[in-house]
N, C-alpha and C positions, 0 to 999 in steps of 0.2 A: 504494500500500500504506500500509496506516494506520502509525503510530507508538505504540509503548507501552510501559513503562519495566517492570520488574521490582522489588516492593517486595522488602526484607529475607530475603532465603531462609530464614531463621526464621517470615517470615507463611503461606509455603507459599500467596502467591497472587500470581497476575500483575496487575496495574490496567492496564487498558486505556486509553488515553488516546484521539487523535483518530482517533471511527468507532465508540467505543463510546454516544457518543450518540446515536445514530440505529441502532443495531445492534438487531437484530430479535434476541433470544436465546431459546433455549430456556428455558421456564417451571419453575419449582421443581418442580412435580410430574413432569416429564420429566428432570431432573435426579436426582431421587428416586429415579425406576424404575432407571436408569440406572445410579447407586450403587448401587442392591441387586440389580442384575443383574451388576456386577464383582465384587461382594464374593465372590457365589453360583458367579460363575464361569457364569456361565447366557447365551446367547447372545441379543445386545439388539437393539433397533433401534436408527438412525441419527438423534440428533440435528441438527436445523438441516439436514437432507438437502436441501431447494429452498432455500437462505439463500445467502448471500454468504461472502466469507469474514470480511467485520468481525461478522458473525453468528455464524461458529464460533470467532472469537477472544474477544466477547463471552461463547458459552460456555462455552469452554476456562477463562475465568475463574473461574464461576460452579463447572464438573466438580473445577477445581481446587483451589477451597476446600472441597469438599465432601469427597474423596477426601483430602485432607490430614490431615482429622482420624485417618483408618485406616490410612494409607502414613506417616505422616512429614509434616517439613517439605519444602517445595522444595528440593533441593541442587543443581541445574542444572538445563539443560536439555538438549533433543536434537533435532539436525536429520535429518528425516526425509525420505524419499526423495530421497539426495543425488546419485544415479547415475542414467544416464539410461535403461537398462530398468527402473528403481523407475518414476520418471517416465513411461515408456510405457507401463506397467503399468495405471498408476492415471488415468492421463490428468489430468496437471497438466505442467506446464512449469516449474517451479522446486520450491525445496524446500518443506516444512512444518516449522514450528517446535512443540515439544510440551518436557513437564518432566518432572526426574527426581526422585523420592519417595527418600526418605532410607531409608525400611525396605524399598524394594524390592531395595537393592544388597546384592548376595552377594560375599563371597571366591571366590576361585580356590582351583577343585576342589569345590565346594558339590554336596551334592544336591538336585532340586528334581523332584520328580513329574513324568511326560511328560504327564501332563496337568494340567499348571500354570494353563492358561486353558481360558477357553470354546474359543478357536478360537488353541491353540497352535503359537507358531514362535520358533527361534532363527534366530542371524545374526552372521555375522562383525563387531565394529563395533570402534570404539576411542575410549579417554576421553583429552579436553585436560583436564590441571588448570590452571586461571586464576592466573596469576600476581600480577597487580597489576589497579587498576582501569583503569591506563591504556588498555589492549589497546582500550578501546571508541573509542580515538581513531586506533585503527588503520585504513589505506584498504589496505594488501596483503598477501600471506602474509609477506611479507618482514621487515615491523614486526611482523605479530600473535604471530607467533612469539617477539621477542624475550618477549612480557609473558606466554609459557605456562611455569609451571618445571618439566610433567613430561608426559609421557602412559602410558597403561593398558590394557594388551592387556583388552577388552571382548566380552564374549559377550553379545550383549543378547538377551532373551526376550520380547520383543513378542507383545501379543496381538489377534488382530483385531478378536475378540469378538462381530461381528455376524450377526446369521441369514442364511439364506441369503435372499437375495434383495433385503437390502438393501445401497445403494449405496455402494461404499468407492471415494471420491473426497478430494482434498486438504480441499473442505468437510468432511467428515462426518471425515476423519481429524484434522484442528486442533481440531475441535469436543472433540473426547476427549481431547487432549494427545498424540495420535501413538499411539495404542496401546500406553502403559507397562503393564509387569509385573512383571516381572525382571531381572536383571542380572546376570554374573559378571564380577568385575573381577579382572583380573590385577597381579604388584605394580608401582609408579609407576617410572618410566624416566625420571629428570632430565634436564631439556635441559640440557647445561650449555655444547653449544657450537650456536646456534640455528641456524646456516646449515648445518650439515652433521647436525641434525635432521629442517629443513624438504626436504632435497635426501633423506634417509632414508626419509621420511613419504610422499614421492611413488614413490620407487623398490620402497619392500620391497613384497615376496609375501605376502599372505597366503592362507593354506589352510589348510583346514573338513574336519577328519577323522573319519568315523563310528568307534566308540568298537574297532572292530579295524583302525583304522589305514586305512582304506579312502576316499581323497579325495572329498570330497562337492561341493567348490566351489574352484576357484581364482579372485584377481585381483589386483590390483596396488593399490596405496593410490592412486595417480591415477586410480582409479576415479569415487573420490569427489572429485566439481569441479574433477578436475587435482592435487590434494593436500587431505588432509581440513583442514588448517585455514583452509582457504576456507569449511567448515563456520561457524567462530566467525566467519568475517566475513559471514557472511549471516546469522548470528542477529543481528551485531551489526546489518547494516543493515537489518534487519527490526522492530528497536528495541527490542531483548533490552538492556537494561543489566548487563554484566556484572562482576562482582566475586573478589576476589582468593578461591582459594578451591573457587570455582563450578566444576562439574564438566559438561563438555560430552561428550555422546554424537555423531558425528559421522556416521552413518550408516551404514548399509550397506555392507558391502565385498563384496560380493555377494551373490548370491541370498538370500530368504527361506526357511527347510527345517522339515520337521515332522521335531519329537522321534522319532516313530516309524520315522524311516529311518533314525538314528543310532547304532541296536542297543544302546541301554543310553548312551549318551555320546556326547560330543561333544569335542573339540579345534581353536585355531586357533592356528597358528602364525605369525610375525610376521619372516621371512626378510628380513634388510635392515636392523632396529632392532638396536641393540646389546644383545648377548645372544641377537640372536633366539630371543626368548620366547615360550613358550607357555601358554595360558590353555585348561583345562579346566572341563567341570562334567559331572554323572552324573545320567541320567535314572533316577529308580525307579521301579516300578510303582505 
C-alpha cells in the first residue's frame, strides 16, 4: 500500500506521495462530469473503475480539490467499510480511506431532505476528535487513545451516487473519497479517563431507531475492527497524517439504511458511553 501524507486541512487536498507517480488517474474532464453530477445530485459513473487502487487515490486527490471548493475545506477524514459485512458486501478485505468537507457537517437534530443524494443512505457511525499530532506515532488502540480528547455520536449520510450498473468496489469507492455527503454530529464526549473510554468504545450498543421508535439496526462498537479507534490506526497506517483537531468518521456500526424506511427520522443511541447519548436528524420531504 502506497504512502501519503495529508496537506493543511485548510488546502482541502490530500498529496499523494509514493504511487502517485505512476498512478493512472482519472482525466479532468471525468472529474468535471463527476463534480457536476454530485452537485446535481444526478446519479454518475464510476471513476478509475479497471485502475488500481494508487489510481483511485491518485483521484480521490484530484475529486478532492475539486469538491472543496463547494463542501469546504478538509476537516478529516473517514474510514470506510470498517466491518466485515461492509467488506463482504463490496468485496474488499480491508478498509477504504475517504474525507470529510467542513460544510457537509450538521448538528444534532438537523433536517436534511430524504432525498439528500443521488442514491441516499444513512448509518450509525461515530467521530474521534484528534487530540494532539502525536496519535500518528501511535502502533495500538491503547496509545491512540490517549492522543483523542473526545468522540461524537455521528449519523453519517453517505451517498453512493452511482447508476445502476456501475461497479461499487473499494476502487471506485476511494476514487470518490468514500461517498461523503452529510453528516449529523452529536455533542463531543471528553475522554478524560482513556482506558475506561477505549474498554466503553468497544462495549457500548449502539441502535438505529426509525423516527417512531421502531429499531432498524443493532451492534456493538467492536463491530468496527474490534473497537472503532483501530479506525484512526488504519488511516494512520495507511499514511493519513493526522493532526490535533482533525475529525475522524470511523465507520459503520452497522448496516447501511435508506431514509425512506425511517418514516420521517432517524435516531442512534450510544448505550455504554457516558450519558448514553443520542444523536438524531429529520428526514423532510
Amino acid at each position: 500500500m502506497s504512502r501519503f501524507t495529508a496537506l493543511p486541512v485548510t488546502a482541502g487536498v490530500i498529496a499523494l506521495m509514493a504511487g502517485a507517480a505512476w498512478a493512472d488517474c482519472a482525466d479532468d474532464a471525468a472529474i468535471a462530469a463527476f463534480v457536476a453530477d454530485h452537485l446535481a445530485k444526478t446519479p454518475t459513473v464510476a471513476l478509475v473503475p479497471e485502475g488500481t487502487m494508487e489510481d483511485a487515490r491518485c483521484t480521490q486527490e484530484k475529486v478532492v480539490a475539486a469538491l472543496s471548493a463547494h463542501l469546504g475545506p478538509v476537516v478529516g477524514y473517514k474510514a470506510g467499510l470498517t466491518s466485515k459485512p461492509a467488506q463482504e458486501r463490496f468485496g474488499v478485505t480491508e478498509p477504504v480511506g475517504g474525507v470529510l468537507y467542513r460544510d457537509m457537517l450538521l448538528e444534532d437534530g438537523a433536517e436534511v431532505p430524504a432525498q439528500f443524494g443521488a442514491i441516499p443512505l444513512f448509518e450509525a457511525d461515530l467521530i474521534l476528535v484528534v487530540g494532539d499530532d502525536a496519535i500518528n506515532a501511535a502502533t495500538t488502540a491503547e496509545e491512540a487513545i490517549t492522543h483523542i480528547s473526545a468522540v461524537r455520536p455521528f449519523i453519517e449520510l453517505p451517498d453512493l451516487t452511482f447508476k445502476q450498473g456501475e461497479p461499487i468496489n473499494g476502487v471506485t469507492l476511494t476514487a470518490i473519497g468514500v461517498a461523503p455527503r452529510l453528516g449529523v454530529m452529536g455533542a463531543e464526549i471528553p475522554v478524560d479517563d482513556p482506558a475506561a473510554m477505549l474498554q466503553a468504545l468497544a462495549a457500548m450498543q449502539v441502535t438505529v431507531r426509525a423516527a417512531d421508535g421502531t429499531v432498524m439496526a443493532e451492534a456493538p462498537g467492536a463491530a468496527v475492527l474490534g473497537n472503532p479507534v483501530n479506525s484512526a490506526l488504519w488511516l494512520i497506517s495507511a499514511g493519513y497524517m493526522l493532526k490535533a483537531g482533525d475529525l475522524i468518521s470511523v465507520g459503520s456500526i452497522g448496516p447501511l439504511l435508506p431514509p425512506a424506511k425511517a418514516g420521517g427520522g432517524a435516531s442512534v443511541s450510544y448505550d455504554g458511553l457516558p450519558g448514553n447519548p443520542v444523536v438524531s436528524v429529520t428526514f423532510t420531504d
